[in-house]
PLY file of the C-alpha trace (Angstrom):
ply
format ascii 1.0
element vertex 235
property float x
property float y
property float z
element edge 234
property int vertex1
property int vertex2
end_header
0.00 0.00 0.00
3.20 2.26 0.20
3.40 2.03 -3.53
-0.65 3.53 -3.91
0.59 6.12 -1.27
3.12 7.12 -3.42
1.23 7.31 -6.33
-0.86 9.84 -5.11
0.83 12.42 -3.57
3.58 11.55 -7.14
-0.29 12.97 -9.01
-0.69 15.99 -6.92
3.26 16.92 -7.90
2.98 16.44 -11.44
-0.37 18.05 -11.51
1.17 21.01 -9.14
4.01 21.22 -11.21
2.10 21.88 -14.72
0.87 24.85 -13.29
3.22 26.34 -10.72
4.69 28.75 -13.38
1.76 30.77 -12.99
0.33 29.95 -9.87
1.00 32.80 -8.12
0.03 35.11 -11.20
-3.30 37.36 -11.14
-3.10 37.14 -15.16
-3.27 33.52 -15.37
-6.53 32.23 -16.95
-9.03 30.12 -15.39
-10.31 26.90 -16.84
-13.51 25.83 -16.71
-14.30 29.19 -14.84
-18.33 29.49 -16.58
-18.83 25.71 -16.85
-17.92 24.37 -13.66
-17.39 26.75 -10.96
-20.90 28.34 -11.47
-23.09 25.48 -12.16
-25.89 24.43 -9.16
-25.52 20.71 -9.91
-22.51 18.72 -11.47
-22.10 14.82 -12.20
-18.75 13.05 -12.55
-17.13 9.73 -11.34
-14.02 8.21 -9.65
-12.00 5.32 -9.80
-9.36 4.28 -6.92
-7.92 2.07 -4.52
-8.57 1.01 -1.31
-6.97 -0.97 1.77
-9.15 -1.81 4.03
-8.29 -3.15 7.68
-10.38 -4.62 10.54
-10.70 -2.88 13.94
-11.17 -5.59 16.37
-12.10 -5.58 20.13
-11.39 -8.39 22.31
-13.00 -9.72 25.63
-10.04 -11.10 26.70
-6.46 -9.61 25.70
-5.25 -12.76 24.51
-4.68 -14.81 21.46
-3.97 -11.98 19.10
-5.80 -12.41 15.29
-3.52 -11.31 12.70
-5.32 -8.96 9.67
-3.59 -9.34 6.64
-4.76 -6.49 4.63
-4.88 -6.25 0.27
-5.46 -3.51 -1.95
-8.82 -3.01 -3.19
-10.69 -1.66 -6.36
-13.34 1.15 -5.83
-15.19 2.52 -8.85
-18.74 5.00 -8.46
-20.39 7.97 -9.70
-20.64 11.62 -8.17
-23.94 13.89 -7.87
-22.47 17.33 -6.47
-25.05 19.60 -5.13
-23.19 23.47 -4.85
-24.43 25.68 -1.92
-22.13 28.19 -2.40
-18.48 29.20 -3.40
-17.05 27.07 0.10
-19.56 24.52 0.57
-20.71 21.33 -1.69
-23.18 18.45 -0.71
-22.54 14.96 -2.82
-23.69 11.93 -2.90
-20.94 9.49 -4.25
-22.56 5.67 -4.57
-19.98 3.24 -5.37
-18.31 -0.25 -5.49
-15.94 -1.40 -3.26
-14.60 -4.56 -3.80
-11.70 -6.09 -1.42
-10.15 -9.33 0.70
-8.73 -9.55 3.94
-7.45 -12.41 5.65
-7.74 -13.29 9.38
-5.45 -15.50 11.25
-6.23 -16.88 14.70
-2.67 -17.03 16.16
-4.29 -19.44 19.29
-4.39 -22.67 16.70
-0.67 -22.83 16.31
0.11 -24.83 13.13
-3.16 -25.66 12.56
-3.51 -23.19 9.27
-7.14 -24.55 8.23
-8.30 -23.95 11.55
-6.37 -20.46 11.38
-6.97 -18.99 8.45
-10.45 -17.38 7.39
-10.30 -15.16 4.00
-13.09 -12.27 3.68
-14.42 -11.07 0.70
-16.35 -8.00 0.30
-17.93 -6.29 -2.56
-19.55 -3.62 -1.26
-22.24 -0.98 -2.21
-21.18 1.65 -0.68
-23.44 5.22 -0.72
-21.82 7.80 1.33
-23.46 11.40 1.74
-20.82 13.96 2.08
-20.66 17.73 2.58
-17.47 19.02 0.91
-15.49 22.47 2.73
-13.43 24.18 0.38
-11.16 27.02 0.17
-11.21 29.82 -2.40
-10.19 29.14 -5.93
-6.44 29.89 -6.22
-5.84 30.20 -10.18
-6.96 27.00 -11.16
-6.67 24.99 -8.10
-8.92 24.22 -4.74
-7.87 22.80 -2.02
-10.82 20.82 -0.04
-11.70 18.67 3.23
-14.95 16.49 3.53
-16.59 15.21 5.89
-19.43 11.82 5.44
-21.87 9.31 6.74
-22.75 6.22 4.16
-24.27 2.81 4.35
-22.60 -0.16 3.14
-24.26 -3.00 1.63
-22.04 -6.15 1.36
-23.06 -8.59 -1.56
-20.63 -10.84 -0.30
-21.79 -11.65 2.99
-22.68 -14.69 4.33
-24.99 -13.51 6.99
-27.66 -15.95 6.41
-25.71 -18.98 5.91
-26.67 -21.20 8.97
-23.23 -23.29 8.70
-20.51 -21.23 11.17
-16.64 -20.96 11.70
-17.01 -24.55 12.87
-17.94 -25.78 9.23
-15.32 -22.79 7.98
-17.29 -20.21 7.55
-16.61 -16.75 8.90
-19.77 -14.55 8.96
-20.33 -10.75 8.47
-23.37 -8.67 8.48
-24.78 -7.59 5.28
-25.48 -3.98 5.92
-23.21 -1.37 7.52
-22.48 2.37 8.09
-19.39 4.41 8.18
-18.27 7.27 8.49
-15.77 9.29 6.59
-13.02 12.40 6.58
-10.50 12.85 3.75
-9.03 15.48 1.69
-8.22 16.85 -1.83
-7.63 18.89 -4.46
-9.62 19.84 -7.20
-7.44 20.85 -10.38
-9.52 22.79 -13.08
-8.30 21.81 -16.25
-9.00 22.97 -19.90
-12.18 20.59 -20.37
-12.86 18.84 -16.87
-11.88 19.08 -13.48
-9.73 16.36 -12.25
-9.60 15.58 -7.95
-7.38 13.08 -6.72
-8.17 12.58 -2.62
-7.39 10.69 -0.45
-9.67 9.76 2.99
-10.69 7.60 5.71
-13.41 5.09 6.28
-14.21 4.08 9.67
-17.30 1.88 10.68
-20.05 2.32 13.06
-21.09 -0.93 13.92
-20.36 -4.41 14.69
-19.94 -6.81 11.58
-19.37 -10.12 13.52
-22.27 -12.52 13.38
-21.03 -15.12 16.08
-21.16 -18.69 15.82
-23.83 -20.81 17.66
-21.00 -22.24 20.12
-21.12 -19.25 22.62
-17.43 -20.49 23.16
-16.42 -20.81 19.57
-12.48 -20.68 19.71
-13.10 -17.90 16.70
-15.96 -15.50 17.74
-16.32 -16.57 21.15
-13.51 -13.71 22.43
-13.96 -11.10 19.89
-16.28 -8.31 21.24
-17.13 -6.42 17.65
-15.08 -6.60 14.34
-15.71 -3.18 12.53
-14.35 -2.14 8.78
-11.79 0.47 8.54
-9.09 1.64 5.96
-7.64 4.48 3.80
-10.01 5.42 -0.22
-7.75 6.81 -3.00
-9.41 8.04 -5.32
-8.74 10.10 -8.98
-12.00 12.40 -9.75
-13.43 13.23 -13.24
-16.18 16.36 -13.99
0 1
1 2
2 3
3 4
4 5
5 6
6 7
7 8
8 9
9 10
10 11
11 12
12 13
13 14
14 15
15 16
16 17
17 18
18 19
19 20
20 21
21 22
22 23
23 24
24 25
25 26
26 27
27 28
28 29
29 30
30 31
31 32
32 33
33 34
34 35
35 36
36 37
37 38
38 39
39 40
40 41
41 42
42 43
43 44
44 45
45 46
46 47
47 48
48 49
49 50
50 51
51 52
52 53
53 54
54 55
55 56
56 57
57 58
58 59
59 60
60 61
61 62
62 63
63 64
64 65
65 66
66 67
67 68
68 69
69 70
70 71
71 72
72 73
73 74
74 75
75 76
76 77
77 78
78 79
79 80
80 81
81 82
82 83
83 84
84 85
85 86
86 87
87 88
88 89
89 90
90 91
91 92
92 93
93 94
94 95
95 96
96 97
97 98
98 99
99 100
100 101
101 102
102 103
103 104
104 105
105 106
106 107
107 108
108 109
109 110
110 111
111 112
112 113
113 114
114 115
115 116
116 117
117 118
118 119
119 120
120 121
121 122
122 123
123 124
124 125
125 126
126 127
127 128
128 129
129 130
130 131
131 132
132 133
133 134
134 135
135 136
136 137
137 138
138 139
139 140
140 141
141 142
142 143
143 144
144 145
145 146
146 147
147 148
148 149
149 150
150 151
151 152
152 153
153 154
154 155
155 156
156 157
157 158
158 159
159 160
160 161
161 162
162 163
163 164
164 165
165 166
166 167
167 168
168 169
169 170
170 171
171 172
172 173
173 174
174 175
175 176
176 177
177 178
178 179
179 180
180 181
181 182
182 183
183 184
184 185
185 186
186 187
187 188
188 189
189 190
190 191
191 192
192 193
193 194
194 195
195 196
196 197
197 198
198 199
199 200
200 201
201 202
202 203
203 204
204 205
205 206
206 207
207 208
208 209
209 210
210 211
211 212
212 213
213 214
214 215
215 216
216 217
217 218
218 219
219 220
220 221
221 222
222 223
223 224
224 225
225 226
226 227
227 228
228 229
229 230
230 231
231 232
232 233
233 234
């Protein structure tokens, strides 16, 4: 995930450095200034990358669970709703799809018993209001803020076999909430935005297993969804 870090921040310097001739001249012209910057309502969509973690509590501090955490594909649409020069409402529905891998460190050697892979392709529709600052040339620095509900098509929930037929369970709906950052970079025919923020969830995804002393649910309190959203923003 180091690599997707770099990658973005390597965008905003490139993207910086095509206008920074100019930045700091009163001359320089403004893209998009009619088309974009005035309009009530604008549509777009963003592609990105994800890593998603788990935030687990414990009854008991004892047998840790290792997360092993991948990098995830997110993909959606954006409906921006303009208030004024500073403040935005969106709604951003999307897809989310990622894995990560749990690993009971109490069974030892026994990596069957261990391991328990979870896949999640979620629907994820966040509302967000979006604070910016004022338009310097053609850039605009932003920070958002968000609550969203996430439906997993992935889960399991209803599957009556448990951990002790290897299945690990998670709820089917969710919320989260959000904070990131950006910048918006007007360009000659659309506004670009690569961002960059974090997803934290509200609630408790673990569905337990029947055994109230299952060796895999029976000392984990709540399991909740967290991680860090790239994303690159076309409107």
């Amino acid at each position: 995930m180091k690599n997707t870090y770099c990658l973005f921040f390597l965008v905003i310097l490139i993207s910086s450095s095509a206008y920074s001739q100019g930045f700091f001249n009163k001359e320089q012209v403004q893209n998009n200034r009619n088309y974009l910057e005035q309009r009530r309502w604008s549509w777009g969509y963003y592609l990105g990358f994800n890593n998603l973690d788990f935030k687990i509590d414990r009854i008991e501090e004892s047998d840790e669970i290792a997360v092993t955490k991948n990098v995830g594909f997110n993909v959606g649409l954006i409906g921006n709703f303009k208030l004024n020069n500073y403040i935005d409402l969106r709604l951003e529905p999307g897809v989310i799809f990622s894995t990560r891998d749990l690993d009971f460190t109490k069974f030892g050697d026994d990596q069957v018993a261990a391991f328990r892979e979870t896949n999640a392709a979620y629907v994820y529709v966040p509302f967000v209001v979006k604070f910016s600052t004022k338009r310097l040339n053609n850039f605009k620095p932003f920070v958002t803020t968000g609550i969203g509900i996430a439906h997993n098509l992935s889960s399991n929930e209803d599957n009556p076999d448990d951990n002790s037929a290897g299945q690990f369970r998670m709820k089917t709906t969710n919320f989260m909430y959000e904070v990131g950052f950006g910048i918006d970079f007007y360009l000659e025919y659309f506004k670009f935005t690569p961002s960059i923020k974090g997803v934290f969830g509200l609630n408790d995804e673990l569905i337990e297993d029947k055994d109230p002393n299952s060796p895999w649910t029976g000392n984990l309190d709540k399991i909740a969804t967290r991680g860090i959203f790239i994303n690159f923003t076309f409107q």
